[in-house]
VEXBA-216148 format. One record per atom (N, C-alpha, C): residue number from 1; atom name; x, y, z. Coordinates in nm, 2 decimals, padded with zeros to 4 digits. Each point is the difference from the previous one (the first is absolute). Layout:
<pts>
NUM,CA,X,Y,Z
...
</pts>
This chain:
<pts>
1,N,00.08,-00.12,00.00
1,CA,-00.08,00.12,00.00
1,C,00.09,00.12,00.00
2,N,-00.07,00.08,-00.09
2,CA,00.13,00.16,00.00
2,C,-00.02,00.06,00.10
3,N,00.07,00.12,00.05
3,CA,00.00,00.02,00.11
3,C,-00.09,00.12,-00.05
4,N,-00.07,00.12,00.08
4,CA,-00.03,00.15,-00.07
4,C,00.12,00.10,00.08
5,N,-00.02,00.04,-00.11
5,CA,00.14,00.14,00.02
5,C,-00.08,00.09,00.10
6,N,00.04,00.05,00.09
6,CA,-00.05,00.09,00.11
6,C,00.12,00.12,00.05
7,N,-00.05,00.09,00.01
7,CA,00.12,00.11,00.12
7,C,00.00,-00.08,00.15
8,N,00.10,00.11,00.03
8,CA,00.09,-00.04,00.12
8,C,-00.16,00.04,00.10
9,N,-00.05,00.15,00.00
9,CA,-00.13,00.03,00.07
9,C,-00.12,-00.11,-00.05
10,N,-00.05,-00.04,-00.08
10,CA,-00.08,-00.09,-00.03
10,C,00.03,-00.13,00.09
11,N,00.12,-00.08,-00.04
11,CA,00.02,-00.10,00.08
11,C,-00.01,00.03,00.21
12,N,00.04,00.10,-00.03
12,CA,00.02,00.03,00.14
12,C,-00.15,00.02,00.07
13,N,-00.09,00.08,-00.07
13,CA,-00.14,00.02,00.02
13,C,-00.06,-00.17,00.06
14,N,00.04,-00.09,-00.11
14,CA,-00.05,-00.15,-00.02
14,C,00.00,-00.03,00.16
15,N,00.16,-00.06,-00.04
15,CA,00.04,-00.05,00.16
15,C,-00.06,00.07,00.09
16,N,00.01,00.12,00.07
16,CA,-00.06,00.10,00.10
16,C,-00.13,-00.02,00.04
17,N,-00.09,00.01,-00.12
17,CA,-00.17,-00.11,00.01
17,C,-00.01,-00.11,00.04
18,N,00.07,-00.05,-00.03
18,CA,00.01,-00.19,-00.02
18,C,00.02,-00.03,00.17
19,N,00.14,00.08,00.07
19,CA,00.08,-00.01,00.10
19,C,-00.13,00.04,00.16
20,N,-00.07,00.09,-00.07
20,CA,-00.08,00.05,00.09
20,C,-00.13,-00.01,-00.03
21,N,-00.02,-00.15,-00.06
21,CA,-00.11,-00.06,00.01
21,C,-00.01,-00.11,00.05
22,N,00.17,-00.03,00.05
22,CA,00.01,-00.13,00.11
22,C,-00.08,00.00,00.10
23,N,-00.08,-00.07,00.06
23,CA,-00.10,00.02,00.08
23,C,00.10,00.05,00.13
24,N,00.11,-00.09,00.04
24,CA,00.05,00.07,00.15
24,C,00.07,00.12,-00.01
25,N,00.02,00.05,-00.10
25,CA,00.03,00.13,-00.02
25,C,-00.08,00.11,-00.02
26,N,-00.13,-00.02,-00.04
26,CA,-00.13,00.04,-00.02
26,C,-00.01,-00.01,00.16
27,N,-00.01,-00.13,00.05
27,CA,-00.12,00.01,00.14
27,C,00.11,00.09,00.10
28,N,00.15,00.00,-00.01
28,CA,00.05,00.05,00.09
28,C,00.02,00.14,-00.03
29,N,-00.07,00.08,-00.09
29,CA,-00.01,00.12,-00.04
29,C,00.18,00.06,-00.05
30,N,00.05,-00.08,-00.04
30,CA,00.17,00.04,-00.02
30,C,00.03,00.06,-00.15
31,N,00.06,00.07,-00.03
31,CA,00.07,00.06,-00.05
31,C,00.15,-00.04,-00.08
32,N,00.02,-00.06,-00.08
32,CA,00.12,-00.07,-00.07
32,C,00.02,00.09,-00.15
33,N,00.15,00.03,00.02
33,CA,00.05,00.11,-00.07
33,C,00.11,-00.07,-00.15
34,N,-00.11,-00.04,-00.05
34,CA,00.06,-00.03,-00.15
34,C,00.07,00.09,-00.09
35,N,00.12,-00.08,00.01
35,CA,00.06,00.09,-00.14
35,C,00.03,-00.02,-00.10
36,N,00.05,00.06,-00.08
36,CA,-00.02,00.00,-00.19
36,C,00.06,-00.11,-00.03
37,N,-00.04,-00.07,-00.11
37,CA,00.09,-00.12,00.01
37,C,00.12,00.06,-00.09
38,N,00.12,-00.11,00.04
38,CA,00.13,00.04,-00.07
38,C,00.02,-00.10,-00.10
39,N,00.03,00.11,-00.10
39,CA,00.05,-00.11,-00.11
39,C,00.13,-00.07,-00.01
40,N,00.01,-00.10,-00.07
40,CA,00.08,-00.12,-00.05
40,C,00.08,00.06,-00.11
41,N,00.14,-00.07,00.02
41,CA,00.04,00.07,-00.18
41,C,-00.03,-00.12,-00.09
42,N,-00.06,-00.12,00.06
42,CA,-00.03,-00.15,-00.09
42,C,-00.10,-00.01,00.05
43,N,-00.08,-00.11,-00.06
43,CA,-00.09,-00.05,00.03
43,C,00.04,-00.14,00.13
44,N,-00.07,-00.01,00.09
44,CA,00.04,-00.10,00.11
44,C,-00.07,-00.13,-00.08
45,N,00.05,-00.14,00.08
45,CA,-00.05,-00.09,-00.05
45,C,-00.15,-00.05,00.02
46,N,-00.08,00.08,00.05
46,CA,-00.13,00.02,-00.01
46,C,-00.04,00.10,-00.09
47,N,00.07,00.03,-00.11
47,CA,-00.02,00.08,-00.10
47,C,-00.05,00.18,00.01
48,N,-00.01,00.06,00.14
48,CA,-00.03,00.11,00.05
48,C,00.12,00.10,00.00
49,N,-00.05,00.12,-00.01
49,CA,00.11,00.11,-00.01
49,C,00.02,00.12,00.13
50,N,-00.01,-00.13,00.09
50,CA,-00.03,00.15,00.10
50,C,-00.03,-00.08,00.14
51,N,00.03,00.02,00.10
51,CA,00.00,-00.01,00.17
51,C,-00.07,00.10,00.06
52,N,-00.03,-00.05,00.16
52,CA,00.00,00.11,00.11
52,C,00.05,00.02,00.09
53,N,00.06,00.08,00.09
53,CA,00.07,-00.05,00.07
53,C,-00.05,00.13,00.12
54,N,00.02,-00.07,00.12
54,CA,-00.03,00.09,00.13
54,C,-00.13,00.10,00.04
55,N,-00.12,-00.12,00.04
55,CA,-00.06,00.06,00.04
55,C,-00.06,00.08,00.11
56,N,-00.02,00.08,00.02
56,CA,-00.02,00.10,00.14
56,C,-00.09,-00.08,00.05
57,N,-00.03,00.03,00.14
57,CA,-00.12,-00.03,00.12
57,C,-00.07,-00.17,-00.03
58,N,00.11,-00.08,-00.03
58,CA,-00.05,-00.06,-00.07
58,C,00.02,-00.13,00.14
59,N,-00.09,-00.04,00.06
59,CA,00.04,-00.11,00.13
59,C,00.05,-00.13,-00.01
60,N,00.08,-00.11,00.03
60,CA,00.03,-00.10,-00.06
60,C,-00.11,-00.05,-00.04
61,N,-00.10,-00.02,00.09
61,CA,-00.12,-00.10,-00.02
61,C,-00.08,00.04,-00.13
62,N,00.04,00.12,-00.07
62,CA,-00.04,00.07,-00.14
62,C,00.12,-00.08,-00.11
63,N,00.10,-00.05,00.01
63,CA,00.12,00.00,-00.12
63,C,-00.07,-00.13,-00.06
64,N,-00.07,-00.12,00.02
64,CA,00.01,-00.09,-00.13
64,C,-00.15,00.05,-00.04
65,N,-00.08,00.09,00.02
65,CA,-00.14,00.02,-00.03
65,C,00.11,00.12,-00.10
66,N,00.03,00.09,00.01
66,CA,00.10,00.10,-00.08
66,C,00.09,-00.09,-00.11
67,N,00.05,-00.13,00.03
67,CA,00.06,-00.03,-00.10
67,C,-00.06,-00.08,-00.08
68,N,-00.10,-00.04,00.06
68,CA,-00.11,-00.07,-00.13
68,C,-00.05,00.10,-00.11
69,N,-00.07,00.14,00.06
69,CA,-00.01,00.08,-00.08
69,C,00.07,00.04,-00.11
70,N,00.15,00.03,00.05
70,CA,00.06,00.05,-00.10
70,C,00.06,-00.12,-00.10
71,N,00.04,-00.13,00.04
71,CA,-00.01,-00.10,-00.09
71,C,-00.09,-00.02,-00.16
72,N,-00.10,00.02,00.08
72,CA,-00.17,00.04,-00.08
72,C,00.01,00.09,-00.09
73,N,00.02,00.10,00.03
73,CA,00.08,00.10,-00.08
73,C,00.03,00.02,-00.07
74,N,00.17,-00.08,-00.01
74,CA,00.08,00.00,-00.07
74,C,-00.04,-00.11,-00.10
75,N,-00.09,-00.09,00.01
75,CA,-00.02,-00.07,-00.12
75,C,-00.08,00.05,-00.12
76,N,-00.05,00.10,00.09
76,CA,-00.13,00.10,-00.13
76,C,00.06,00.11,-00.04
77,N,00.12,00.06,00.08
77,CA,00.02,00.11,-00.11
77,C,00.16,00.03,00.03
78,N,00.11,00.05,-00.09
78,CA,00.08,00.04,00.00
78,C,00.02,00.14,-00.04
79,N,00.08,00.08,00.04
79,CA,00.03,00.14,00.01
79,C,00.04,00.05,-00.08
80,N,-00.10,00.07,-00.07
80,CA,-00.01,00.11,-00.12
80,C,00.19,00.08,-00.05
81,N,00.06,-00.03,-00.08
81,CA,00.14,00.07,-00.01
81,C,-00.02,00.15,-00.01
</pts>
């Protein structure tokens, strides 16, 4: 499946929605500070052009609900040049 070409803000918008519609993030009223994804100068062996790296306010018991998201992600869209 191709991936769709997206911006750095677009992608970022995605994840952000996605991140804060985890329910215990949702139920615990928190606040998690996404940032732009960074590009790749290659494509990784999941064929994606781009990472995230360091999320703000983000609690452990939030990291694999946040990395599932952005996994998700990265299989639907790669970062616009």
């Amino acid at each position: 499946m191709a991936r769709e070409l997206k911006s750095a803000d677009e992608i970022q918008a995605e994840v952000s929605g996605l991140i804060h519609d985890i329910r215990e993030i949702r139920e615990d009223g928190a606040v998690v500070k996404v940032p732009k994804p960074t590009e790749l100068r290659e494509l990784d062996d999941a064929g994606c052009n781009w990472t995230m790296l360091t999320f703000g306010g983000a609690a452990t018991s939030y990291v694999q609900g946040i990395l599932r998201v952005v996994e998700n992600v990265r299989v639907r869209y790669n970062l616009r040049p």
